[in-house]
C-alpha positions in Angstrom: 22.7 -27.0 4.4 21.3 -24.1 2.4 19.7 -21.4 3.4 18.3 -18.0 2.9 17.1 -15.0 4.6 13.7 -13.9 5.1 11.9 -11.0 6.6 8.4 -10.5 8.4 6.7 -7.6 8.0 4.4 -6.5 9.5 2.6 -3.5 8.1 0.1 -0.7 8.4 -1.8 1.2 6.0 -3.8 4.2 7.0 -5.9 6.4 4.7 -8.4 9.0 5.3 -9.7 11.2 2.3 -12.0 13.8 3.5 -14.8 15.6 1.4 -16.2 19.0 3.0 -19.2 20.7 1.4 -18.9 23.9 0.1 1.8 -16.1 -15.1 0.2 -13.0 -15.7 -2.9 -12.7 -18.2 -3.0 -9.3 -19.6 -5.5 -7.8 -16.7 -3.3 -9.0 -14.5 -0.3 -7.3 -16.5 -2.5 -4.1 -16.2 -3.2 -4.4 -12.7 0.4 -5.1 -11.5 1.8 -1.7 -13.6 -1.5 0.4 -12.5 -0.5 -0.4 -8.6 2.9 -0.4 -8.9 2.1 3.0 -10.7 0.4 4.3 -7.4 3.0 3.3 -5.5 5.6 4.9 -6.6 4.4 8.0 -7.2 3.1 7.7 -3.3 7.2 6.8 -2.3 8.2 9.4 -4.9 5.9 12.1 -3.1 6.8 11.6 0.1 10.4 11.7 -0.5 10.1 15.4 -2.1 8.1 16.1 1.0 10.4 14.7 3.5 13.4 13.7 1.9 15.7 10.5 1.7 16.6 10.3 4.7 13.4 8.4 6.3 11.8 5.0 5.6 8.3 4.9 4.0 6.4 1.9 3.3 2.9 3.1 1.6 -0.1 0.3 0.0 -1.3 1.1 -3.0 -4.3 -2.2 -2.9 -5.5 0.0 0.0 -5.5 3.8 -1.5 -6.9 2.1 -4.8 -9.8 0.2 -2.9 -10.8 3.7 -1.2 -10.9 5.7 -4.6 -12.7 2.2 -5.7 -15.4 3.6 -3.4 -15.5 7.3 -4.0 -15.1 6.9 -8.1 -18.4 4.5 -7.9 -19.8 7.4 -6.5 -18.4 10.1 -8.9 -19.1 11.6 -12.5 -18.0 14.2 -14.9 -14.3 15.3 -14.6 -14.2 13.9 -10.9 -14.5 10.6 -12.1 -12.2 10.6 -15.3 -9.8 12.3 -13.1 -9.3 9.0 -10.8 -9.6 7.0 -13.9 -6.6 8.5 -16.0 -4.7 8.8 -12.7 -4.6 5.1 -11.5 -5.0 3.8 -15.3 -4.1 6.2 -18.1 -7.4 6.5 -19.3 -11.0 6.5 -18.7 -11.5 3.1 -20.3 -8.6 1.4 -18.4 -9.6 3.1 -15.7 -13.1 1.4 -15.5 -11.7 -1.7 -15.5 -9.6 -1.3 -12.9 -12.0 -0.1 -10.2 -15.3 -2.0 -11.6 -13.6 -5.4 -12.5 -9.7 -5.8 -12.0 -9.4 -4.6 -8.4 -12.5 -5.9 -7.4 -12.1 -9.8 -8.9 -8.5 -9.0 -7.6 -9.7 -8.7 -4.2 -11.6 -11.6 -4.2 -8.9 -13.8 -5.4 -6.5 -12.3 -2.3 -9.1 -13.6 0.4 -9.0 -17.0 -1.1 -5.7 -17.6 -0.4 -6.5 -17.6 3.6 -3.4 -15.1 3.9 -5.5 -11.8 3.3 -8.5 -10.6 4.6 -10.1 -7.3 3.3 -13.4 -6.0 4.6 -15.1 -2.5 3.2 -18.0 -0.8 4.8 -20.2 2.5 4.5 -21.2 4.7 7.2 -23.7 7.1 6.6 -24.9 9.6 8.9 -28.7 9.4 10.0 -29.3 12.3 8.0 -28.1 11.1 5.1 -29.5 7.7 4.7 -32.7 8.5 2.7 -30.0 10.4 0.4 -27.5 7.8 -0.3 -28.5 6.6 -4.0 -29.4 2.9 -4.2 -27.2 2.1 -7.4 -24.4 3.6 -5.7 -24.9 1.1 -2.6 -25.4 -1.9 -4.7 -22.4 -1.3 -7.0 -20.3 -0.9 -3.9 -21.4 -3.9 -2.5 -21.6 -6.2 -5.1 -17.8 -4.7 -6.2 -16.5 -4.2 -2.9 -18.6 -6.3 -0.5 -19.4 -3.0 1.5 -21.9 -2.7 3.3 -23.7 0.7 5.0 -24.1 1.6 8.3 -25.6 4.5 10.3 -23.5 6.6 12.8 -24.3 9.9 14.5 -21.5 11.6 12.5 -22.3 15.0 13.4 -21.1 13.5 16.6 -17.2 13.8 15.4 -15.8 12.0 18.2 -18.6 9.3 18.8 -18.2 8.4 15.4 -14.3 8.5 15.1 -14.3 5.9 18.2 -16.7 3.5 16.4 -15.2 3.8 12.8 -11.7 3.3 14.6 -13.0 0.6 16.9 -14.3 -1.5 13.4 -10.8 -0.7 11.4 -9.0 -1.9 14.5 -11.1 -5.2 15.5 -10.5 -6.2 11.5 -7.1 -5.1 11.1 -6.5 -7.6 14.4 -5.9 -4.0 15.8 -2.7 -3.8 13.6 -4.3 -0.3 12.8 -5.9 0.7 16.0 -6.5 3.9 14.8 -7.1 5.0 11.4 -9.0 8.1 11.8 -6.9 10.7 14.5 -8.3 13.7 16.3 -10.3 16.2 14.6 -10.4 13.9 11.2 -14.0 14.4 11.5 -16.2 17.5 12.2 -19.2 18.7 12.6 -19.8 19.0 8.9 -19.1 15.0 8.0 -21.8 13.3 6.7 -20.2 9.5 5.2 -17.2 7.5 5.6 -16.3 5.2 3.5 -13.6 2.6 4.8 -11.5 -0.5 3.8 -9.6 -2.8 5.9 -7.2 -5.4 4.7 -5.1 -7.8 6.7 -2.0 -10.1 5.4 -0.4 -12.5 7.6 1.9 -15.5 6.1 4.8 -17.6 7.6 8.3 -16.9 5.3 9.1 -20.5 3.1 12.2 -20.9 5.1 12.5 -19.0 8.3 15.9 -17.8 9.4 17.4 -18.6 12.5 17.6 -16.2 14.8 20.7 -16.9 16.3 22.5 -16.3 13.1 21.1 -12.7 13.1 24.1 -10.2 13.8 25.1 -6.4 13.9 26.6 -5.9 11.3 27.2 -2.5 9.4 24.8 -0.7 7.0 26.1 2.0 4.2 23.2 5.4 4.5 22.8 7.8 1.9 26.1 10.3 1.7 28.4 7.2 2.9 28.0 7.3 6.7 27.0 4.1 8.1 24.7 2.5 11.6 25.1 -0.8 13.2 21.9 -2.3 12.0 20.5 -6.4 12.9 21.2 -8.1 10.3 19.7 -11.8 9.5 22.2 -14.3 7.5 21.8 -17.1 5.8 23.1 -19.4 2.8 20.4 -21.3 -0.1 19.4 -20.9 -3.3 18.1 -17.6 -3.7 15.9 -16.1 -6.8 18.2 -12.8 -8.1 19.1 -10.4 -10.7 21.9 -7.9 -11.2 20.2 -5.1 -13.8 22.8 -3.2 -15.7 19.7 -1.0 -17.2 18.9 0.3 -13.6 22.1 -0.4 -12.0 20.5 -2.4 -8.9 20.7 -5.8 -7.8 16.9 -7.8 -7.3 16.0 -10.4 -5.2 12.7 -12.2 -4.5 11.9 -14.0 -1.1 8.8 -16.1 -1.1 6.3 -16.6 2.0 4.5 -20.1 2.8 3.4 -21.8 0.0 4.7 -19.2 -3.1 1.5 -17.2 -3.3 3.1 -14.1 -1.8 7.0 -13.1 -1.9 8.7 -9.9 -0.9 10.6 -8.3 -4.2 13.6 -6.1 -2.7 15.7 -3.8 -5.0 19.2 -2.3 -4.2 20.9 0.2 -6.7 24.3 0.2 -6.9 26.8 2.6 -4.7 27.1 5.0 -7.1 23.6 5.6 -7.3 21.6 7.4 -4.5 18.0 5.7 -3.8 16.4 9.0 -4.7 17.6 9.1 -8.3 16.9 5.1 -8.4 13.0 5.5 -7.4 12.2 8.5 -9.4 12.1 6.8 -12.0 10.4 3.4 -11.6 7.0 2.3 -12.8 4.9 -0.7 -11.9 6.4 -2.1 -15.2 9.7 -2.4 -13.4 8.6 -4.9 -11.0 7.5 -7.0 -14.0 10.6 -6.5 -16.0 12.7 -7.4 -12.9 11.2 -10.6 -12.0 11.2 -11.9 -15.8 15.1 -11.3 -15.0 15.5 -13.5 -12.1 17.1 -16.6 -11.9 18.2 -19.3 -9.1 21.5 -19.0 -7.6 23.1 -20.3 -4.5 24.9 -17.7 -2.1 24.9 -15.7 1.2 22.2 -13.7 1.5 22.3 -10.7 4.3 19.5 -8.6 5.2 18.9 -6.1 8.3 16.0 -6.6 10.2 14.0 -3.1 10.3 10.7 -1.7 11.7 8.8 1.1 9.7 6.1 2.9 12.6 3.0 4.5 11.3 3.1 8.5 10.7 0.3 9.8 8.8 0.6 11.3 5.8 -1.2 13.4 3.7 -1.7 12.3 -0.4 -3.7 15.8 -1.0 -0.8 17.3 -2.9 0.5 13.7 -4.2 -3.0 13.5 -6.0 -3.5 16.8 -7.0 0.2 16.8 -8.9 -0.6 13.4 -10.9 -4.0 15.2 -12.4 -6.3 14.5 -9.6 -7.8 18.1 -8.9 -11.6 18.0 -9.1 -12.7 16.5 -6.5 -11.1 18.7 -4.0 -12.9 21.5 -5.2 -16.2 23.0 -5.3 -16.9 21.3 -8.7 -16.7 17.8 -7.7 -19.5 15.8 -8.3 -20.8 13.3 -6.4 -24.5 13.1 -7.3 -23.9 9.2 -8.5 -23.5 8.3 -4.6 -26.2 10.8 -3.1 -29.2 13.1 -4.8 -28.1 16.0 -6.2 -30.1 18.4 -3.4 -27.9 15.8 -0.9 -24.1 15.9 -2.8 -24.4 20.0 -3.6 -21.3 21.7 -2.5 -19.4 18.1 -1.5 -15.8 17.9 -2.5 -12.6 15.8 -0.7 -11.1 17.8 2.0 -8.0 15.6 2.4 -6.5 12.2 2.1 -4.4 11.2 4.6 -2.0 7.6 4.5 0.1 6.2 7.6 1.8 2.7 7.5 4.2 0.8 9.4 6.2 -2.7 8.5 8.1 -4.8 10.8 10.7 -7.3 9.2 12.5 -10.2 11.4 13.1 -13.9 11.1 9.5 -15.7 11.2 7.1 -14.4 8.3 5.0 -11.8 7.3 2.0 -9.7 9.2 0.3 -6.3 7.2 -2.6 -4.6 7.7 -4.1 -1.4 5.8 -6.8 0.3 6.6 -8.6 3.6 4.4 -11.1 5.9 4.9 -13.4 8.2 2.9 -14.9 10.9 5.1 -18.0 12.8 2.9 -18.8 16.1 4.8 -20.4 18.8 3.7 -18.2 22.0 2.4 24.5 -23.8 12.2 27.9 -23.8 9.9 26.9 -22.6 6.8 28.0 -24.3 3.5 30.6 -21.6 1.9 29.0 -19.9 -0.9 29.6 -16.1 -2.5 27.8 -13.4 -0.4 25.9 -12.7 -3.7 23.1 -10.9 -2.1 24.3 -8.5 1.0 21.7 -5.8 1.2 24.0 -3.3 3.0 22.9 0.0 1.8 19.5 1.6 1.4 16.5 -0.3 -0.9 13.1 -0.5 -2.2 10.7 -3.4 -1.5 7.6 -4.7 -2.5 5.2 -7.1 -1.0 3.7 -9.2 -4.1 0.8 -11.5 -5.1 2.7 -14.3 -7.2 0.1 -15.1 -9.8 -0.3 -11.2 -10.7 2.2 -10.1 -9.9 0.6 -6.7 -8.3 1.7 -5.0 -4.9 0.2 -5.2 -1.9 2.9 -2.8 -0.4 5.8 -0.7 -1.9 8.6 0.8 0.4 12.0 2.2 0.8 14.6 1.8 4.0 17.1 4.0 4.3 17.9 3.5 7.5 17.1 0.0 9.2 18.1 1.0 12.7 15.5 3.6 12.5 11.8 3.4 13.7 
């Protein structure tokens, strides 16, 4: 009997970004490279800032459905800043937050696997401020919808924002914003929420999972859980980028998990510096159907926030962390004077094992002011450290991107 190993993740996306005063058609194509784009650059950032040695798993639907939010509410360089940075240019980058995202987001809840929710809280001060074409293109775009908090109550409001991201999240992310994200000074939050949850096509059984040994960066190795199977699995060896691909689908094909190993000789780092959403296109035009063992370690990835500040600010993004952002499109100008993003913070956590698939992202804006197995060739061992990405068939765009360098580590 065939078979063939899949994981369940389950995974959590936090964002906070903090303003203080003082068959793919071809915009599907665009979408899949533009998030696969953000991606990337967020693995690529937090391996300068950490190094190889840890696991990461980042969203890029949820950091692109919070600047959704704040470029509605931008103009002047603030705004073409976010554009060229998620899109290449201003026009592209229109599309992506006004149509493609949006109609992208839509399509997700359809399939019953993914719920997203977006809301806006505005402090009671600021509710007479808060432009109306600003709150209708948010809603209509992003189906988000205002409400008041005392937010020069830091604490009260943290517990309430963090009490709504939890409850739709299925408290995957029972905490988005942590201690002292808000101060006295905040004034709006703008948040999004999205939940996946998805049985794997085939689930593996358990009692096949082993320890078995796993190859780190520099050669020394960790007993790691490792699930085993044998079926037809969809791969790809890739002489261009020296790694071996493999897809694994979820119940009924609309989502699969995309992993990537690069050979031995070539260290992960090197491998991800260069990657593009255009690889994960180019990789899955390459894969075909073959029959063989597949091996892969079970692994859980535990939030740690991060912060994108310095991520952003080295791919172009600049202006609206400083005194000449401009945010008069989401508030009156008297209202936005002096606003600019503080901070953006991002923590996530994935869980893989046997049974299929749970994730969960949540963002925030915060606006202040200032059995025997038939024999077959173990084709597809992943026994050394990888990328992965969670992806919606049809487009073809990421959900989630990672990397695990270490499987037995949290």
């Amino acid at each position: 009997m065939d078979h063939f190993q899949i994981f369940k993740p389950r995974a959590v996306v936090l964002c906070v970004v903090a303003l203080m005063g003082g068959q793919a058609q071809a915009g599907d194509t665009a979408l899949a490279h533009a998030l696969g784009d953000v991606g990337f650059k967020l693995l690529r950032h937090q391996t300068q800032a950490a190094g190889t040695t840890g696991n990461a798993v980042v969203s890029p639907l949820s950091l692109g459905a919070a600047l959704g939010l704040l470029q509605s509410g931008t103009s002047g360089a603030t705004q073409s800043e976010l554009e060229h940075w998620v899109a290449g240019s201003s026009r592209r980058g229109q599309q992506f937050y006004a149509t493609q995202l949006p109609a992208w987001q839509s399509e997700l809840q359809k399939t019953g696997a993914v719920t997203l929710a977006n809301r806006l809280w505005v402090d009671a001060t600021l509710t007479a401020a808060l432009q109306p074409r600003y709150a209708d293109a948010v809603r209509t775009r992003y189906g988000a919808e205002p409400g008041s908090l005392v937010l020069t109550d830091p604490e009260q409001a943290r517990t309430g924002i963090n009490a709504w991201v939890s409850e739709q999240t299925r408290k995957q992310v029972p905490e988005l914003l942590p201690a002292g994200a808000l101060s006295s000074a905040s004034r709006l939050v703008v948040t999004n929420a999205v939940h996946f949850a998805s049985r794997w096509e085939q689930p593996f059984d358990p009692l096949r999972t082993q320890v078995r040994p796993f190859t780190l960066e520099g050669g020394g190795k960790v007993e790691a859980r490792t699930m085993q199977a044998e079926r037809e699995v969809r791969l790809a060896q890739v002489p261009a980028d020296q790694a071996l691909v493999m897809e694994l689908p979820f119940e009924g094909g609309t989502f699969s998990l995309l992993v990537a190993m690069p050979t031995s000789e070539r260290p992960l780092g090197a491998f991800l510096e260069r990657l593009k959403g255009a690889d994960l296109t180019r990789w899955r035009s390459q894969l075909k159907p073959q029959a063989c063992t597949l091996s892969l370690p079970r692994f859980e990835l535990l939030p740690s926030p991060q912060s994108l500040k310095a991520a952003l600010k080295a791919s172009g993004v600049k202006t609206m962390f400083s005194h000449q952002a401009n945010f008069t499109p989401m508030l009156t100008a008297a209202a936005a004077k002096g606003l600019h993003v503080e901070n953006v913070f991002q923590s996530a956590s994935l869980r893989v094992d046997e049974v299929g698939g749970v994730a969960a992202a949540a963002t925030a804006a915060v606006v202040s002011v200032k059995s025997m197995p038939a024999p077959q060739p173990p084709c597809a061992v992943v026994d050394r450290p990888f990328v992965f990405a969670l992806i919606h068939q049809a487009s073809g765009a990421p959900l989630f991107v990672g990397r695990v360098v270490n499987p037995a580590q949290n």
